[in-house]
FIKOLZA-1660 file (N, C-alpha, C; in steps of 0.1 Angstrom, whole numbers, plus 5000, padded with zeros to 4 digits):
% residues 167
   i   px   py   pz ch aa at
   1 4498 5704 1597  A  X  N
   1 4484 5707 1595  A  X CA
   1 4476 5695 1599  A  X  C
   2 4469 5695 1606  A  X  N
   2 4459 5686 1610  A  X CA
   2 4444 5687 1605  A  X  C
   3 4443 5674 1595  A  X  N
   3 4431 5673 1588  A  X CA
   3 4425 5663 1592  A  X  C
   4 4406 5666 1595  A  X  N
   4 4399 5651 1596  A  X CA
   4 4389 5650 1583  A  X  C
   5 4389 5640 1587  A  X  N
   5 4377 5640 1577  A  X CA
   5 4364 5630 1585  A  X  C
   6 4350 5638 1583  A  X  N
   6 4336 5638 1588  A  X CA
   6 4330 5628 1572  A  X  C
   7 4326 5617 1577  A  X  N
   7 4321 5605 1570  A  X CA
   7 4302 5605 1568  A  X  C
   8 4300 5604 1559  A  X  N
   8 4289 5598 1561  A  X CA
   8 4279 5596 1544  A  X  C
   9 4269 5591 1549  A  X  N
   9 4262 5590 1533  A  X CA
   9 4252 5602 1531  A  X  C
  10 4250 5610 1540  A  X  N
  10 4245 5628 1540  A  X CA
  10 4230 5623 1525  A  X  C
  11 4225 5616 1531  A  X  N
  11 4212 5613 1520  A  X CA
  11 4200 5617 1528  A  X  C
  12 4194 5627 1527  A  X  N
  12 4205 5640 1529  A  X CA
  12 4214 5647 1539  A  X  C
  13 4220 5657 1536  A  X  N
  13 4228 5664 1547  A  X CA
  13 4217 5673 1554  A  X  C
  14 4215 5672 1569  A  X  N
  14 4209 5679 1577  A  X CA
  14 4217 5688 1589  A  X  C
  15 4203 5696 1596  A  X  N
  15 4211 5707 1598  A  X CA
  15 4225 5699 1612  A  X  C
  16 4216 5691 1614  A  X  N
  16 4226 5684 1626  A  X CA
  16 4243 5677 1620  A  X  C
  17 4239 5672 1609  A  X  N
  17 4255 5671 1599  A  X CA
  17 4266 5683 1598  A  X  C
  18 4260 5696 1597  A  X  N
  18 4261 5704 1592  A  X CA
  18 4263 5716 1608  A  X  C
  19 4260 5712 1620  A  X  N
  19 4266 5714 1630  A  X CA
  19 4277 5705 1636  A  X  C
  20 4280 5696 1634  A  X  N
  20 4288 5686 1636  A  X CA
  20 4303 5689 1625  A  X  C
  21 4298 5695 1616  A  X  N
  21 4311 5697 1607  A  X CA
  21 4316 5707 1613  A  X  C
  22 4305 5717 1611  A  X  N
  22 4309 5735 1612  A  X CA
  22 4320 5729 1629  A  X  C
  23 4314 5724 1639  A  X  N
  23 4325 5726 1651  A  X CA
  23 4336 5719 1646  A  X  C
  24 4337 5707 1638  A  X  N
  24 4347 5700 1637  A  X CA
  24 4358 5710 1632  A  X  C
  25 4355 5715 1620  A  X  N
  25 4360 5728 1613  A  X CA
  25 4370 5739 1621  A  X  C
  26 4367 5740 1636  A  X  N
  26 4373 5750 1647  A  X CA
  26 4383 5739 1652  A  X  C
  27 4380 5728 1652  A  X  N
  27 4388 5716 1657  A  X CA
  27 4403 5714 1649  A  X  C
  28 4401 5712 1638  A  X  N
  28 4410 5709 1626  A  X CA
  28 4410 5721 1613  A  X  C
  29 4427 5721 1613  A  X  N
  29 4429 5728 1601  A  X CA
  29 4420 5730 1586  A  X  C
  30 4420 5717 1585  A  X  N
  30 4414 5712 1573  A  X CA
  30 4401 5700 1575  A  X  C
  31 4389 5697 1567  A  X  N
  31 4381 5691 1572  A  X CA
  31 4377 5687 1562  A  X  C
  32 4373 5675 1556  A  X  N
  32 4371 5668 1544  A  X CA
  32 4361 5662 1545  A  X  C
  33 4348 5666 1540  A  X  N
  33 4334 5660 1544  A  X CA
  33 4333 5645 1532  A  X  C
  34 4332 5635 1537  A  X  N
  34 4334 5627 1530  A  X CA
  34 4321 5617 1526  A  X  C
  35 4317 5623 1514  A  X  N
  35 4303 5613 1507  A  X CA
  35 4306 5604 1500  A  X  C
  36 4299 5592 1512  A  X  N
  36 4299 5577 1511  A  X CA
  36 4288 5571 1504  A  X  C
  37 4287 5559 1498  A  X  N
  37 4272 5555 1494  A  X CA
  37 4272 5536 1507  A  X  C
  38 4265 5538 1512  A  X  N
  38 4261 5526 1521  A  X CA
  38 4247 5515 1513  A  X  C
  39 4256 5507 1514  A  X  N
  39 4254 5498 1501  A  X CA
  39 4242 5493 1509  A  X  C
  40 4240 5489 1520  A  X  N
  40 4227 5484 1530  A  X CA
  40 4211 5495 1527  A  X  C
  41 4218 5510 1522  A  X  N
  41 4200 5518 1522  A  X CA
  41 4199 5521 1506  A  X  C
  42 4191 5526 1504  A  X  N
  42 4189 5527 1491  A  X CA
  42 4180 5542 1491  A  X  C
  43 4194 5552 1485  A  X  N
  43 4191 5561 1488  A  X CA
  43 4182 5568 1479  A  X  C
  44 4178 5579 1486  A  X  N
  44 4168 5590 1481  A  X CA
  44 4176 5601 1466  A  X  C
  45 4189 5605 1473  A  X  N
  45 4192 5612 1465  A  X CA
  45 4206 5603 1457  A  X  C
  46 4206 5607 1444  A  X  N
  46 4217 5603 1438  A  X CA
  46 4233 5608 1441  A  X  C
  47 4242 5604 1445  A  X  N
  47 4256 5604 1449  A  X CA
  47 4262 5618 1445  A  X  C
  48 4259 5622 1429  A  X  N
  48 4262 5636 1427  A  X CA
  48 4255 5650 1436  A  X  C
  49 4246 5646 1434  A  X  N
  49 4240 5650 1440  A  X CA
  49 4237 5654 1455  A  X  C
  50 4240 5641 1460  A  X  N
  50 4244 5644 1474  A  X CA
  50 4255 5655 1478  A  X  C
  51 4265 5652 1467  A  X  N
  51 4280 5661 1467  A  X CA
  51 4275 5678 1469  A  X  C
  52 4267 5675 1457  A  X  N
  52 4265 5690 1455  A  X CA
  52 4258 5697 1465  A  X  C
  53 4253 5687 1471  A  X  N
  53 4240 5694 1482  A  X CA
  53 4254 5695 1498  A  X  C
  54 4259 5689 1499  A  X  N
  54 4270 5690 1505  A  X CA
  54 4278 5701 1504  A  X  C
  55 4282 5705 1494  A  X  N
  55 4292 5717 1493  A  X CA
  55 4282 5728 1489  A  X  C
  56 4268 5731 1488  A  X  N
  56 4261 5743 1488  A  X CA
  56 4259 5742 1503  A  X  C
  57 4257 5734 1507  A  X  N
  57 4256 5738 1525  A  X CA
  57 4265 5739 1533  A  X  C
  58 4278 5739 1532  A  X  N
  58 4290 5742 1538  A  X CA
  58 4302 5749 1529  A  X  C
  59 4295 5759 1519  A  X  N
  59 4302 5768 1512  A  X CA
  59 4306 5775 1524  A  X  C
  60 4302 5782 1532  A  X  N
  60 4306 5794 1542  A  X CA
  60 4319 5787 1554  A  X  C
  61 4319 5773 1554  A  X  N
  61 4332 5773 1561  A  X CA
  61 4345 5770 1557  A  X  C
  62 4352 5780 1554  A  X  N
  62 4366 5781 1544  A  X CA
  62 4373 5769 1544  A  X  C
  63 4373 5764 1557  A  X  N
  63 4382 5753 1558  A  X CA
  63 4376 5737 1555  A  X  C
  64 4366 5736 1549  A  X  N
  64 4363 5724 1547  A  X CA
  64 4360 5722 1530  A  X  C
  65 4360 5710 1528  A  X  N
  65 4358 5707 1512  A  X CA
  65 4353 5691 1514  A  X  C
  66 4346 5691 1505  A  X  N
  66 4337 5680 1500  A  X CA
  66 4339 5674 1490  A  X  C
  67 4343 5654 1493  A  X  N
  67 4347 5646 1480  A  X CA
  67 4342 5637 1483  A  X  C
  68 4338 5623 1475  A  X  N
  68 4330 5614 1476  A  X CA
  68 4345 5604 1482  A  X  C
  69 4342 5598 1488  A  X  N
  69 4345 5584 1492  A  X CA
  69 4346 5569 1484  A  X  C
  70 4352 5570 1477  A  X  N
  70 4355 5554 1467  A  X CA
  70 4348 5541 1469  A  X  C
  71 4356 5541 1481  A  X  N
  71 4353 5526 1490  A  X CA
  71 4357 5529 1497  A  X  C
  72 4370 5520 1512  A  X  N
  72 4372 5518 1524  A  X CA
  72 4370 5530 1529  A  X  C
  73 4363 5537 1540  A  X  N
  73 4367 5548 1545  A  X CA
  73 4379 5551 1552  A  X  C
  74 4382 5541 1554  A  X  N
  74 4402 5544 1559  A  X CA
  74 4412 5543 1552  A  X  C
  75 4412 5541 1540  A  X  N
  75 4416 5544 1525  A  X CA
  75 4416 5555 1520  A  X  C
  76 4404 5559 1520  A  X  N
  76 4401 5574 1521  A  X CA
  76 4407 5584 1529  A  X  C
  77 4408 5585 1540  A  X  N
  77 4416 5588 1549  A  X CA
  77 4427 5592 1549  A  X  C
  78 4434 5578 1547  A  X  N
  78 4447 5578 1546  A  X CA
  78 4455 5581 1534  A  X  C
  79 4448 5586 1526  A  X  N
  79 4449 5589 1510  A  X CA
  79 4448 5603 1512  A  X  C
  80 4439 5611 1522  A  X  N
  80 4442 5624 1522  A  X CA
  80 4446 5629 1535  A  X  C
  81 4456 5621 1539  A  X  N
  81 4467 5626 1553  A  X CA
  81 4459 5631 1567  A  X  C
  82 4445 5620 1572  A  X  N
  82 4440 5626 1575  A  X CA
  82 4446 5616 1591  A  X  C
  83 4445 5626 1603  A  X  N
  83 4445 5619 1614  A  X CA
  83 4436 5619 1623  A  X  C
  84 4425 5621 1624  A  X  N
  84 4412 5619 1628  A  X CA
  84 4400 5619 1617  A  X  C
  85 4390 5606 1622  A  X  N
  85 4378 5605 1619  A  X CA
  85 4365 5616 1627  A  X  C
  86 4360 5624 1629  A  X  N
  86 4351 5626 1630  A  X CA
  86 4336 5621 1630  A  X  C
  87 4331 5621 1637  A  X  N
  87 4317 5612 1642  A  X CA
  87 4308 5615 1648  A  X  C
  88 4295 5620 1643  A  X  N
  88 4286 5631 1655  A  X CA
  88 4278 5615 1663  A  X  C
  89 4271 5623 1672  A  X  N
  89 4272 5613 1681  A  X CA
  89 4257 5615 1690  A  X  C
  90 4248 5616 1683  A  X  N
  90 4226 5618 1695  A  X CA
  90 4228 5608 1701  A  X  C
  91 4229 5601 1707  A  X  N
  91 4229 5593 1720  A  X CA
  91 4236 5577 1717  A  X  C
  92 4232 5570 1727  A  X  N
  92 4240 5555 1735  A  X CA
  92 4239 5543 1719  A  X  C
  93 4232 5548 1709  A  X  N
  93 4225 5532 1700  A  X CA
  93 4235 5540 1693  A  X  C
  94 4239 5552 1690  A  X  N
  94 4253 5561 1678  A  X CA
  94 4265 5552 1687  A  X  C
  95 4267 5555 1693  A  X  N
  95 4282 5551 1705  A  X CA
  95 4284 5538 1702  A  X  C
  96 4272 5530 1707  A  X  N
  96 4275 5516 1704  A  X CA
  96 4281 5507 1691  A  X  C
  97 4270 5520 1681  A  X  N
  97 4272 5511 1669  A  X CA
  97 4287 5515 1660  A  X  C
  98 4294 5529 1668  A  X  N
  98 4300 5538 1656  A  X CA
  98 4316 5532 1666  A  X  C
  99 4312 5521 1676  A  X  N
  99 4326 5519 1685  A  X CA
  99 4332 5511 1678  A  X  C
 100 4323 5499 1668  A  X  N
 100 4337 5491 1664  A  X CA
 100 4337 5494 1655  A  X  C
 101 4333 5502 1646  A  X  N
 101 4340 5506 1631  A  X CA
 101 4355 5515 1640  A  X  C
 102 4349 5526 1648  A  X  N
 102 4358 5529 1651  A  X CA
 102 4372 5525 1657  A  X  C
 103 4370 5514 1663  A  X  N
 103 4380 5504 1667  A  X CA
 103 4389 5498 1658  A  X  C
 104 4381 5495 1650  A  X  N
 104 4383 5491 1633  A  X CA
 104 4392 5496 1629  A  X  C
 105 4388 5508 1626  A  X  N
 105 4393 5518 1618  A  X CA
 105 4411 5522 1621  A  X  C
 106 4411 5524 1640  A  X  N
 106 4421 5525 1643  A  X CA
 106 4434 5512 1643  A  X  C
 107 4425 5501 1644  A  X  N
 107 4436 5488 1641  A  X CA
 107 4442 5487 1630  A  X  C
 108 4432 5493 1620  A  X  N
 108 4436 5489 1600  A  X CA
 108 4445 5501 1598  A  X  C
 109 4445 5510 1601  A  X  N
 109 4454 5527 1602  A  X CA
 109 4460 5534 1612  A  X  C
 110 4456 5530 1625  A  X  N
 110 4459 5538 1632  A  X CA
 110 4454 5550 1638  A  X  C
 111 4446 5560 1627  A  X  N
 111 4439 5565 1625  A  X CA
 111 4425 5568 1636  A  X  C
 112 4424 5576 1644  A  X  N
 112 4415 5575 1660  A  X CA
 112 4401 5586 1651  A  X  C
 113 4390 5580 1663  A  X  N
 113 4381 5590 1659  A  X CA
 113 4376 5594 1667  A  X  C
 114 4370 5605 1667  A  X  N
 114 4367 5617 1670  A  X CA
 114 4353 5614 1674  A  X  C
 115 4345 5618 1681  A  X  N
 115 4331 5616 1686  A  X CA
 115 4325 5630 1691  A  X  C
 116 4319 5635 1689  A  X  N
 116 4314 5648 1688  A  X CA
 116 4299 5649 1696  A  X  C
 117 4293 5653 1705  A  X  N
 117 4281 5648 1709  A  X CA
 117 4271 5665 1703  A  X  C
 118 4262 5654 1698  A  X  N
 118 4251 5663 1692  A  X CA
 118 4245 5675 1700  A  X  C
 119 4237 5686 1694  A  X  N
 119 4238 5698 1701  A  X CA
 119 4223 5691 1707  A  X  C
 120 4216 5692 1722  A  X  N
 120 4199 5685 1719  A  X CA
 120 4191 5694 1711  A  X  C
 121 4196 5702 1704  A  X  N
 121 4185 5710 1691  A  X CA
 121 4189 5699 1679  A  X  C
 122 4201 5691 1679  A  X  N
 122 4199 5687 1665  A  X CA
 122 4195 5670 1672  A  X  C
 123 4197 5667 1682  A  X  N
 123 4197 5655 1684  A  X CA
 123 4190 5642 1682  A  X  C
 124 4174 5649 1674  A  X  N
 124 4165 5636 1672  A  X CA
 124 4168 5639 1652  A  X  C
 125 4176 5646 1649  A  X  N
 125 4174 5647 1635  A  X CA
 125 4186 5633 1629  A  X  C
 126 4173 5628 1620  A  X  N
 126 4186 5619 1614  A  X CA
 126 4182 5616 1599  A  X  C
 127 4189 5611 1593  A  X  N
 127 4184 5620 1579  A  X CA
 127 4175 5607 1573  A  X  C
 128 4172 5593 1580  A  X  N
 128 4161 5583 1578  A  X CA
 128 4150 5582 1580  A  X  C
 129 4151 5598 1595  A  X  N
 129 4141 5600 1598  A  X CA
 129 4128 5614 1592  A  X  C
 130 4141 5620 1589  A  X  N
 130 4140 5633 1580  A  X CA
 130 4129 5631 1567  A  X  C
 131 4135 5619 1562  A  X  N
 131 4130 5614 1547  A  X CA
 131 4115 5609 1553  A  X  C
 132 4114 5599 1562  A  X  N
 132 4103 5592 1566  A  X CA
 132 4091 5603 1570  A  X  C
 133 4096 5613 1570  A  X  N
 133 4087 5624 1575  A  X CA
 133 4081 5630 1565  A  X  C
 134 4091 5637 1557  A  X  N
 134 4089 5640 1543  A  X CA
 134 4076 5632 1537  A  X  C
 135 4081 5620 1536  A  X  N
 135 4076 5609 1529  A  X CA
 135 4058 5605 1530  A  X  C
 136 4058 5611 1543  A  X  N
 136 4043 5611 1550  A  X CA
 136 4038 5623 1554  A  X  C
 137 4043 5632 1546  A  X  N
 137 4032 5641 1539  A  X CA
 137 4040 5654 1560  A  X  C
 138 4051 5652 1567  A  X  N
 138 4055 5662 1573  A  X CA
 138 4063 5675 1567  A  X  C
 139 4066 5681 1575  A  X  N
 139 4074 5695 1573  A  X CA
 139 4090 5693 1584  A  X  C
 140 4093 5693 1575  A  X  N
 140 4110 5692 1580  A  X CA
 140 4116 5702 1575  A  X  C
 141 4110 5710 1573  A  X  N
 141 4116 5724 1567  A  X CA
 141 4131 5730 1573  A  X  C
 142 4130 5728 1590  A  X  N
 142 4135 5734 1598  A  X CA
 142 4147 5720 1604  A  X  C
 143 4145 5709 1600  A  X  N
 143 4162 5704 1598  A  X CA
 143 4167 5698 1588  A  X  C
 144 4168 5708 1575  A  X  N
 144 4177 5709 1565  A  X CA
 144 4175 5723 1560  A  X  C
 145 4185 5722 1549  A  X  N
 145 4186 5737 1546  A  X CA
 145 4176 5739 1535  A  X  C
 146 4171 5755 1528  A  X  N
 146 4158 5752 1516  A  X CA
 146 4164 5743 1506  A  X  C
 147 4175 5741 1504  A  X  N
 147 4181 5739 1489  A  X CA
 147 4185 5724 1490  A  X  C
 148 4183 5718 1499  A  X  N
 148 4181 5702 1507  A  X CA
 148 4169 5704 1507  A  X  C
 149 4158 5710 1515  A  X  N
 149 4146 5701 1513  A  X CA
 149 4140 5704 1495  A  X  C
 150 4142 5712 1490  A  X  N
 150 4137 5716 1477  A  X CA
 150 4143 5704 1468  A  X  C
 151 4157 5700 1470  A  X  N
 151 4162 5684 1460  A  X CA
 151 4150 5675 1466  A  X  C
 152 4152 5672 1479  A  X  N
 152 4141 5663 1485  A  X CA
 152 4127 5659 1478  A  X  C
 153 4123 5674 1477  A  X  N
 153 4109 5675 1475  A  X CA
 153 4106 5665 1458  A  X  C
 154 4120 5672 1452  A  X  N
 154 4120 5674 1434  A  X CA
 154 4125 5654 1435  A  X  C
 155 4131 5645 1443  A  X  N
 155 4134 5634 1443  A  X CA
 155 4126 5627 1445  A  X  C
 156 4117 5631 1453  A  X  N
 156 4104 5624 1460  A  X CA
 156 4090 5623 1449  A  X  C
 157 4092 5636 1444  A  X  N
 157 4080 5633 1432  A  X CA
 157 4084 5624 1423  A  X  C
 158 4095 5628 1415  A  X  N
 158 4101 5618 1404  A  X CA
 158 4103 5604 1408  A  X  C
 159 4103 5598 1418  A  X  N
 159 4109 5585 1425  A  X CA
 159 4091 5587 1428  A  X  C
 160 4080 5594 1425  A  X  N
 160 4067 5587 1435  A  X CA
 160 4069 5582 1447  A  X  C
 161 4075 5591 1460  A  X  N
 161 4078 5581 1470  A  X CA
 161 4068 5585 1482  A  X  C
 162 4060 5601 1481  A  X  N
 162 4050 5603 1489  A  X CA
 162 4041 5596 1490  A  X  C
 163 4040 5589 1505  A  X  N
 163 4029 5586 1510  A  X CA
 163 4017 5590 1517  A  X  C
 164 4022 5600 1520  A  X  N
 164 4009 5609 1527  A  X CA
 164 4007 5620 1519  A  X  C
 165 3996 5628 1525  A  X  N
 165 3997 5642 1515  A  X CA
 165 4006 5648 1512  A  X  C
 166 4005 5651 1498  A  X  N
 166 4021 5658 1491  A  X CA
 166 4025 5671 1493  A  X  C
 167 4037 5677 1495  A  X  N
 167 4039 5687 1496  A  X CA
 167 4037 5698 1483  A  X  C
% end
């Protein structure tokens, strides 16, 4: 059985995460969406949270399941028998940056990754930019799901984080 597991801190999960799985999903038996906390942002949504918002948006594909990530992501990995990383991929600044973790990744395990190139409908979505939009009083309705932008909305009031006119 060939399992990967698709990385990331999904703060939040957008529809472009969420195309990048679903194909991975046809790729591999099994697919382990793996929510990370990246200790460099300071996220919007809380970690459970994120989870949950994760597995209500990828209930419909059988073969994947959603767990938080500890620490190393190749620890993780290798803890659930996985032999590819997965890695969506909007253009040349993703590649560059996602080569030497990936290179990384493969020296410390073995363990190769997968690079997936974004559909150009999801390819300017990124979920820093998602929020920053939010944040300034935009409509991002249309890359996340209602039940992601509706946490958003309910995070953003309680955290005071709108800057522009509020939704």
């Amino acid at each position: 059985m060939s399992i990967a597991v698709c990385p990331g801190s999904f703060d939040p999960i957008t529809l472009g995460h969420i195309d990048i799985i679903e194909r991975s999903a046809t790729l591999f038996d099994r697919v382990i969406v793996g929510v990370a906390t990246n200790s460099g942002k300071f996220p919007l949504l809380e970690p459970e949270r994120r989870l949950e918002l994760a597995r209500a948006s990828l209930a419909h594909v059988p073969n994947v399941e959603v767990a938080e990530v500890p620490a190393l992501l190749v620890d993780f990995a290798r803890s659930v028998g996985a032999s590819a990383i997965v890695k969506g991929i909007r253009g040349s600044n993703d590649f560059d940056g996602e080569t030497p973790m990936a290179l990384m990744n493969a020296h410390l395990t073995g363990i190769e990754t997968v690079f997936l190139h974004a559909r150009p409908a999801f390819a300017h979505i990124a979920s820093s930019l998602v929020k920053d939009v939010m944040r300034f009083g935009g409509d991002v309705s249309d890359m996340v799901t209602p039940t992601v932008h509706a946490a958003m909305e309910a995070s953003m009031r309680e955290k005071n984080l709108y800057l522009g006119k509020e939704q």
